[in-house]
C-alpha positions as CSV (number, residue, x, y, z in Angstrom):
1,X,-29.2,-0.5,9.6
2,X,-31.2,2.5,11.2
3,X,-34.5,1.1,9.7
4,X,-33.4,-2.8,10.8
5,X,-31.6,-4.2,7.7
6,X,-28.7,-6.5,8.5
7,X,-25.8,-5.8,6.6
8,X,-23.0,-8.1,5.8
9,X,-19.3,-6.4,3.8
10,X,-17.4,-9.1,2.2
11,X,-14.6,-6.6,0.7
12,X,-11.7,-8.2,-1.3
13,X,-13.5,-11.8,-0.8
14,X,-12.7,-13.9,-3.6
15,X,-13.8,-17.6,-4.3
16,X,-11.4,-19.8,-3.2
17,X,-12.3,-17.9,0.2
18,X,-16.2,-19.1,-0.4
19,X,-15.4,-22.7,-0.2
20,X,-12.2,-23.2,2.3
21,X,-10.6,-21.1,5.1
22,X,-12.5,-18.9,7.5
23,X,-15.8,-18.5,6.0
24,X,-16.6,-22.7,7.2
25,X,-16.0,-21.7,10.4
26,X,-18.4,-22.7,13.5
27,X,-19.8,-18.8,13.6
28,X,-21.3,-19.4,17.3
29,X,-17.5,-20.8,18.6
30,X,-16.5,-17.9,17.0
31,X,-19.4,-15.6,18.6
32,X,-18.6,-16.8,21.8
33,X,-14.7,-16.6,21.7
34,X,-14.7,-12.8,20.3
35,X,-16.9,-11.7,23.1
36,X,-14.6,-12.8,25.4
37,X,-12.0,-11.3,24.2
38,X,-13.5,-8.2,23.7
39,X,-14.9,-8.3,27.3
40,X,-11.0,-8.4,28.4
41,X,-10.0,-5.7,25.8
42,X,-13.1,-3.3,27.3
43,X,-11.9,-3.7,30.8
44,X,-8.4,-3.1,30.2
45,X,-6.7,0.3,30.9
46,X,-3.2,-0.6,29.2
47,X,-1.8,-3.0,26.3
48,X,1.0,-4.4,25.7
49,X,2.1,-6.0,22.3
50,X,5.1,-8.0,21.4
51,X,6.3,-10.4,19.2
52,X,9.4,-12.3,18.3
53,X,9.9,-10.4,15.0
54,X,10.3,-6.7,17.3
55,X,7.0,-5.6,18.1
56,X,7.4,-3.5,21.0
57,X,4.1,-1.6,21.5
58,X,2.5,0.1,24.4
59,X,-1.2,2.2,24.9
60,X,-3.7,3.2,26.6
61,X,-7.6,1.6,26.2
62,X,-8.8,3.3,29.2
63,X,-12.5,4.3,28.9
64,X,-13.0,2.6,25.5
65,X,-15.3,-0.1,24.4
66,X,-14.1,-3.0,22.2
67,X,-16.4,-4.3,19.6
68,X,-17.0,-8.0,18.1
69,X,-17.4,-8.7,14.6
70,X,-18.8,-12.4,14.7
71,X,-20.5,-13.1,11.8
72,X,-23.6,-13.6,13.4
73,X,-26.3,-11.5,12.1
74,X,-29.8,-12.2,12.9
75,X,-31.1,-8.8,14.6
76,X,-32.7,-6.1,13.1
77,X,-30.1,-3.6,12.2
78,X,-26.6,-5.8,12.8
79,X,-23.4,-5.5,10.5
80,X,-20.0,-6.5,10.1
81,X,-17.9,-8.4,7.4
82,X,-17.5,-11.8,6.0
83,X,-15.3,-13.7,7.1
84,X,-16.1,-12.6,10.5
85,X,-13.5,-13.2,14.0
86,X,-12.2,-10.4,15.7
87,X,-12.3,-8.1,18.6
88,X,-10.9,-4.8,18.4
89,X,-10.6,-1.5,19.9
90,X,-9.6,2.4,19.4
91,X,-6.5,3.3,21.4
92,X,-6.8,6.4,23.2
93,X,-5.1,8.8,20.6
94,X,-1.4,10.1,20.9
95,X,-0.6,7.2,24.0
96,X,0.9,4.9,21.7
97,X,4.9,4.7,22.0
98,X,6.7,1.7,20.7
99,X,7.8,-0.2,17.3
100,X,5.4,-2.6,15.3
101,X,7.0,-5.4,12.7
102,X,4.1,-6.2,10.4
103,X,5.4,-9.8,9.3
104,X,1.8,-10.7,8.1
105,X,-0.1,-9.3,5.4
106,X,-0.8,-5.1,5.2
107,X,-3.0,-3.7,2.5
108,X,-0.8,-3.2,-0.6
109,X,1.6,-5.2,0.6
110,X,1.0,-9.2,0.9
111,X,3.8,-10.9,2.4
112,X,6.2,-8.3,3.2
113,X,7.6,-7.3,6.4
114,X,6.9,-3.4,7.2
115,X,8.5,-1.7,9.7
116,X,6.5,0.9,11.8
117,X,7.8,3.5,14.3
118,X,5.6,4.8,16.9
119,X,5.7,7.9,18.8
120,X,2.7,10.1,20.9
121,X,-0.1,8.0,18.8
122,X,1.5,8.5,15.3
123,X,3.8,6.7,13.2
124,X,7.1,8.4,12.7
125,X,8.4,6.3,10.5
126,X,8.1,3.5,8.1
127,X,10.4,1.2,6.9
128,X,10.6,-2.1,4.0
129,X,12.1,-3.0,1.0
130,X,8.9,-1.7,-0.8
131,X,7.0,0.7,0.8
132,X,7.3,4.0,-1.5
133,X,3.4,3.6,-1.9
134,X,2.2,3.6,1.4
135,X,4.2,6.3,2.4
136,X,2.9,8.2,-0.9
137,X,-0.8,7.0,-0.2
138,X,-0.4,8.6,4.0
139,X,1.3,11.4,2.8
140,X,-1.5,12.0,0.6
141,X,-4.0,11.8,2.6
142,X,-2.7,13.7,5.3
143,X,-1.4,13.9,9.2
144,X,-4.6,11.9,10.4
145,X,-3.8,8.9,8.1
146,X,-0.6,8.0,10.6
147,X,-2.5,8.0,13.5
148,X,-2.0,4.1,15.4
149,X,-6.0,3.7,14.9
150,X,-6.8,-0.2,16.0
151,X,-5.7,-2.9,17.9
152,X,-7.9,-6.1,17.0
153,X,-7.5,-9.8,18.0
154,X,-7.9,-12.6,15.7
155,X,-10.7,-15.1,16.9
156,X,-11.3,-17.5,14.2
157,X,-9.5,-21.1,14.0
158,X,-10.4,-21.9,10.0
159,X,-9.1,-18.8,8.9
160,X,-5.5,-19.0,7.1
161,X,-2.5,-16.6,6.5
162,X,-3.0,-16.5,2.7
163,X,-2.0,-12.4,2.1
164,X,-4.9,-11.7,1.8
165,X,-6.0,-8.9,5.0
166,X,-9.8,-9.3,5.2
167,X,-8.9,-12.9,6.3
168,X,-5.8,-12.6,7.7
169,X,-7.0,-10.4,10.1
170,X,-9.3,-13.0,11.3
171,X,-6.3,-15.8,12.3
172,X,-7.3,-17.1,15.4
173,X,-3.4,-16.4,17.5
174,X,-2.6,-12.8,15.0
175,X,-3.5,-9.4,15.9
176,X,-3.4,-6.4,14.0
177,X,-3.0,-2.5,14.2
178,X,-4.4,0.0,11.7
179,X,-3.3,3.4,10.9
180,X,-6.1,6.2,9.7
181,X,-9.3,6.2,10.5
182,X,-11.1,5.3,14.2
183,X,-14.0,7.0,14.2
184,X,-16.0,4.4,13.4
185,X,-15.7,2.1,16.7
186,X,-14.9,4.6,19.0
187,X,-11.9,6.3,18.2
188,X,-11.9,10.4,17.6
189,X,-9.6,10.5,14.0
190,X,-11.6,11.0,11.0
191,X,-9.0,10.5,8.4
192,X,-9.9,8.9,4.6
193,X,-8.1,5.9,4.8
194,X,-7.7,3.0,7.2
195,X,-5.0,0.5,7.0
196,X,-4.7,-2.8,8.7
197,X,-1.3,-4.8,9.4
198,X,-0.8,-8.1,10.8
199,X,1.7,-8.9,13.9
200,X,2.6,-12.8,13.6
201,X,2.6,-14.5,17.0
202,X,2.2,-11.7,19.5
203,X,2.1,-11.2,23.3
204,X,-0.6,-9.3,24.4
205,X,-0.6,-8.1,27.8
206,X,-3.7,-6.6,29.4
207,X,-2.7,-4.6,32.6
208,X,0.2,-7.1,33.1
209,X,-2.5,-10.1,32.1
210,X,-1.0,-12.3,29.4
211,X,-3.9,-13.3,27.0
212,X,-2.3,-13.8,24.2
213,X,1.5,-15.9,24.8
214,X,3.6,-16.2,21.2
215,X,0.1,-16.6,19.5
216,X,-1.4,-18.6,21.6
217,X,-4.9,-16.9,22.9
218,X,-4.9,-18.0,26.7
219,X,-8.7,-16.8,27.1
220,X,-10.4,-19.3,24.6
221,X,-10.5,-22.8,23.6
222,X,-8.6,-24.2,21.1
223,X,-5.6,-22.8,22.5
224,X,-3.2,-23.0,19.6
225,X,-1.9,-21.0,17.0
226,X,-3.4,-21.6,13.6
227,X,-1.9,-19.1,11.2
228,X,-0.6,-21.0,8.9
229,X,-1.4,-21.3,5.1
230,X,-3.2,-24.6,4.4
């Protein structure tokens, strides 16, 4: 990227994900929509995140930038991953306090729900009917890999819940948290793993704001839900 190559990452893509879903998307809708958000996440000091499941989950963002991965790469020395739609953001570490019910997909674990306690910035505990090897796989790796490392925002409408996390993540009305690494996009944890989850129809509350209502983003246009499998 340094010497202006444009990079694209398409990890875990597989072909039925070529031809339907999120990659037919209209990338410049989604351009706009994820710059939107992540003008809102960047200004924000605190977040809130619920969700009917249990997710009760607080932090601070104050002082960090949010970043856009829109699929649009036409500048020297641009990046991000295919499909593309999401805003997200580094909490500011050990502020996070709260419980997250991952209900969509996680890595390793497809459509299972995962139970995650958090305290100071790090999960405490982690609960589900089969999560022996996550908890082996953070254990492993070490104290860094349970820090609460992302908060993104899904922004695009073709993508589907489909267990898969590399769309998932993109649903246009999900967000996810990761655990691990941050030092990528802002955060200060270096930590050799990073480890997305996905909250099904959250409220998001930015310094009180509602943007996001039960999955409904209220800061873009269509303002639906779409994660469903189709």
């Amino acid at each position: 990227c340094r010497a202006g190559a444009r990079i694209a990452t398409m990890p875990m893509i597989t072909e039925d994900m070529m031809r339907r879903g999120a990659m037919l998307a209209n990338y410049r809708e989604v351009d706009r929509w994820t710059k939107k958000v992540a003008a809102f996440l960047s200004r924000a000091s605190e977040v809130e995140v619920n969700s009917p499941a249990g997710t009760e989950l607080s932090f601070s963002l104050k002082g960090r930038e949010a970043h856009s991965d829109t699929g649009i790469f036409h500048r020297p020395g641009d990046f991000g991953n295919l499909p593309a739609g999401e805003a997200f953001i580094a909490p500011i570490e050990g502020t996070a306090e709260g419980r997250v019910i991952v209900g969509g997909s996680m890595v390793g674990f497809p459509r299972e729900t995962v139970e995650i306690i958090i305290k100071k910035g790090m999960a405490s505990k982690i609960s589900g009917a089969h999560v022996a090897k996550l908890r082996k796989l953070l254990k492993e790796v070490g104290p860094k890999a349970y820090n609460l490392a992302e908060l993104g925002v899904g922004t695009n409408p073709k993508a589907r819940l489909i267990g898969n996390i590399i769309e998932d993540e993109k649903v246009l009305g999900a967000c996810h948290i990761a655990l691990g690494d941050n030092s990528t996009f802002g955060g200060k944890v270096r930590a050799g793993v990073h480890i997305d989850g996905i909250i099904l129809r959250p409220t998001v509350k930015l310094d009180g704001k509602i943007i996001m209502k039960q999955g409904r983003l209220l800061v873009c246009n269509p303002l639906v839900f779409i994660g469903r499998k189709n």
